[in-house]
N, C-alpha and C positions, 0 to 999 in steps of 0.2 A: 504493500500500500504506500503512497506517497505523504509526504511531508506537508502539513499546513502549508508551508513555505512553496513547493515547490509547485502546489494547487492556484495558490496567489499569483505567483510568480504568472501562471497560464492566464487565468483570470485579467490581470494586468497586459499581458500582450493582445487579447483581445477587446477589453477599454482600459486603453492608457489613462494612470492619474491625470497625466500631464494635461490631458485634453479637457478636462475637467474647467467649470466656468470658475472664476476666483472665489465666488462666496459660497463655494459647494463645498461637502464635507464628504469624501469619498474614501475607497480603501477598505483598511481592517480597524476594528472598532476593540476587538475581542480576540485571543486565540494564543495557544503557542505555537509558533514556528513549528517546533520540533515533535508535534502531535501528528501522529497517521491519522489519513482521512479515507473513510471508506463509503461515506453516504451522504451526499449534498443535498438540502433544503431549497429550492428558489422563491423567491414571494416578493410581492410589490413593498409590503409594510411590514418594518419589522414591531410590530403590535406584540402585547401579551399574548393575544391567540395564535398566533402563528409559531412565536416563542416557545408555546406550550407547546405547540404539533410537531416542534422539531423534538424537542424531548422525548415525545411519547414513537418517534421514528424510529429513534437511534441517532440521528442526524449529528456529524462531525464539525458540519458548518453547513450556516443559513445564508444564503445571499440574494441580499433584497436592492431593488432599486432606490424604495426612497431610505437617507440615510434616519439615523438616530438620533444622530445630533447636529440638525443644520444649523443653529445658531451658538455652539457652543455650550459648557455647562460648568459649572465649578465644583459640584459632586455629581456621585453614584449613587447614593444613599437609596436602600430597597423602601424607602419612605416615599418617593418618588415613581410615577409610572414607569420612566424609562430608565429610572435607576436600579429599579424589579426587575425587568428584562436582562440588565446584565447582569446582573446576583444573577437570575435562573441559568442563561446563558455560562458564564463561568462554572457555577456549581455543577453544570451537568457535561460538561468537558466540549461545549458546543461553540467554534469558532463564528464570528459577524463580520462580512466583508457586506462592501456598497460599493455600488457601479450606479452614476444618476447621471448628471450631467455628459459624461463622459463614453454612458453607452447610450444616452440620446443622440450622440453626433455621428456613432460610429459607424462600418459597413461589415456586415448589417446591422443595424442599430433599432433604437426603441419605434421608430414609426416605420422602418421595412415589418418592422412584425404586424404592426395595424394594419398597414395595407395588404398585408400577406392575408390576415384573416379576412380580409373584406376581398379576396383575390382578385387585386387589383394590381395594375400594370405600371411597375415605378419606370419612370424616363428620367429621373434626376433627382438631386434635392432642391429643396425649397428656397432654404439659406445655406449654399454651396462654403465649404470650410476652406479659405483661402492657403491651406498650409498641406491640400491635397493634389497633388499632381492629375491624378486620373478623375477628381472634381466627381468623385463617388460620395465622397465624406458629406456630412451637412446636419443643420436642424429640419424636421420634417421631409416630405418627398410629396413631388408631381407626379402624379400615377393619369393613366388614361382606361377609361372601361372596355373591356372586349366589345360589346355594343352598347348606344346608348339604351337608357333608360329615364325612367321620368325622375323627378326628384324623391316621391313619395316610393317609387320603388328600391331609389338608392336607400333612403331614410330604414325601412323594411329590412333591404338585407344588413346593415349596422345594426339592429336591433335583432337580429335572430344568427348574425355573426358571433358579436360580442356575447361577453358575457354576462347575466341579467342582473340590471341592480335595480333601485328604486326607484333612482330618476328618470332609468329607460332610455330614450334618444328623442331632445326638444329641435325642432326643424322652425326655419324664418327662409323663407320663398313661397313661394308658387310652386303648390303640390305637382302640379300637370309639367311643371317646365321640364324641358330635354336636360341630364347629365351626360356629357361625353368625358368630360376630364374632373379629376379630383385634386385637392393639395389634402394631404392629412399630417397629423404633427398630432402627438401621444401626450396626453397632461395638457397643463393651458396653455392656452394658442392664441390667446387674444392681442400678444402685443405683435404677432407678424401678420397684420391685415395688408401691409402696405406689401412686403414682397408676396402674398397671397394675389392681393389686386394684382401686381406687376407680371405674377404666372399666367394671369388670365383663362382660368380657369372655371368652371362653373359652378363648383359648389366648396364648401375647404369642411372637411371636419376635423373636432377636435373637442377640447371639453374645457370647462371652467367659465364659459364665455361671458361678462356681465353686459348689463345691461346698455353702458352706454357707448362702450367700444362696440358693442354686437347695431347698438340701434345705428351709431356715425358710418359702420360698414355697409349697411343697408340701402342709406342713404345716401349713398356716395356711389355705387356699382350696383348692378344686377346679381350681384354674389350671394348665391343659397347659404347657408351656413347651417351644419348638423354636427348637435353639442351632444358629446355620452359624459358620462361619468369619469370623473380623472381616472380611475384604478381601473375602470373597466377598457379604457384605449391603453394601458401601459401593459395591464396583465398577459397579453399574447407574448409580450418579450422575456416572460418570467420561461414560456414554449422555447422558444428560439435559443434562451441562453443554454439552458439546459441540453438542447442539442448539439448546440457549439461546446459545452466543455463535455460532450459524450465523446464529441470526434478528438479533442484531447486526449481523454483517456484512453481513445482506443487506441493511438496512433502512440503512445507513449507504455501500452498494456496495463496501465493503473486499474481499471478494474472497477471505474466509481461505478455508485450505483447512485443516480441523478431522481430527482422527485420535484415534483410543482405543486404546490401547494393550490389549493381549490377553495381555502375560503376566502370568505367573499368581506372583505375588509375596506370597501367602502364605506364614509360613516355616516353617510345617510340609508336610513331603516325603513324607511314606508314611504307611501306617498299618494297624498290626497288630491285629484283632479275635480279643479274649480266649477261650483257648481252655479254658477250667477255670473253675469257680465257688469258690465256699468250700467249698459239701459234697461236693466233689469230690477223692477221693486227690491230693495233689503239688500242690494249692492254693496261692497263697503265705497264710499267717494275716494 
């Protein structure tokens, strides 16, 4: 079996720290080096729940997209949510590595997997990584559909693609308009409206979208816009990674035995569709 170290080490050749954005927190959080690894966790959130499912695996190490501690922290203390996580984590011999930023840029990275599950056809990225020669690398990806479709059938297959959360998948266009081309970008996506516009493209998904970037995009272009749930566009890359460090192990005979984690750790739980408009008696104004 292989060494922490030498799992990381793979891990890292396939999202470089380096590439990482400056205020991201990536890497190993947790773990000995010199600990053999025989069964890898992958999951979006490194939560309690997930924390716990690596224990009850066997799991040697968890490797999740969003980190633990993006802003920093001054203790551990298991008084703390995320201070619990590492008590459980250490206590159960279970290493924490993060790949966020850094495997959103990469090839293939966090939105080749979005558009893989929506099987759709990448031509590029969105925001091209100027420090890539073959101009593979980037934030998001320009996909094109095998044939068009209407908006409300793209909307459809994202929802019965993805995975199912609360929110579901909210759409702004014109149900009936043609989709030929796509931009998609995993997590929130509301600050690249402008290289979206500039792909020209006819619909972009992605998730987080609020209200006043989503309403000035609208108003500005014919641009559809279909919003899922942040964990639910991120979660196919939890698939993908897990594939890519199989072909590691296999090409190196380690032997991992790789797992994807399937709960559903977005933190929104229900959801109530509005039953009254504004020209409606008992409205709220």
């Amino acid at each position: 079996m292989p060494r922490l170290s030498e799992v990381i080490a793979a891990l890292d050749a396939l999202w470089p720290p380096s590439r990482a954005e400056e205020w991201d927190a990536v890497g190993t959080v947790c773990g000995d080096p010199d600990a053999e690894v025989a069964r890898v966790l992958f999951a979006v959130d490194p939560v309690q729940e997930v924390v716990d499912e690596a224990v009850e695996l066997g799991a040697d190490l968890l490797v999740t997209h969003h980190p633990l501690y993006l802003r920093g922290t001054t203790t551990v203390s298991a008084g703390t949510f995320k201070g619990r996580a590492v008590h459980t984590l250490i206590k159960n011999d279970i290493a924490l590595h993060v790949a966020h930023t850094n495997a959103d840029t990469a090839d293939p990275g966090v939105s080749d997997a979005l558009a893989g599950a929506l099987d759709l056809r990448i031509t590029g990225p969105l925001v091209p990584d100027p420090t890539d020669p073959q101009g593979r690398r980037g934030l998001g990806r320009i996909c094109e559909l095998d044939r068009p479709e209407t908006l409300r059938e793209f909307a459809a297959r994202a929802a019965a693609r993805l995975p199912r959360t609360a929110q579901g998948i909210r759409v702004a266009g014109d149900p009936d308009m043609t989709v030929r081309t796509a931009a998609v970008s995993g997590g929130s996506g509301d600050s690249l409206f402008a290289q979206v516009r500039a792909a020209g493209v006819d619909v972009f998904l992605t998730a987080d979208l609020r209200h006043h970037p989503a309403s000035e995009a609208r108003e500005q272009s014919p641009l559809a816009l279909v919003d899922a749930a942040h964990w639910a566009t991120e979660w196919p890359w939890c698939e993908q990674a897990a594939a890519q460090l199989d072909a590691v192990s296999e090409r190196h005979g380690w032997g991992l035995r790789t797992h994807v984690s399937r709960k559903v750790t977005d933190p929104w739980t229900a959801h109530a569709p509005s039953a009254t408009s504004p020209t409606t008696p008992g409205a709220p104004n």
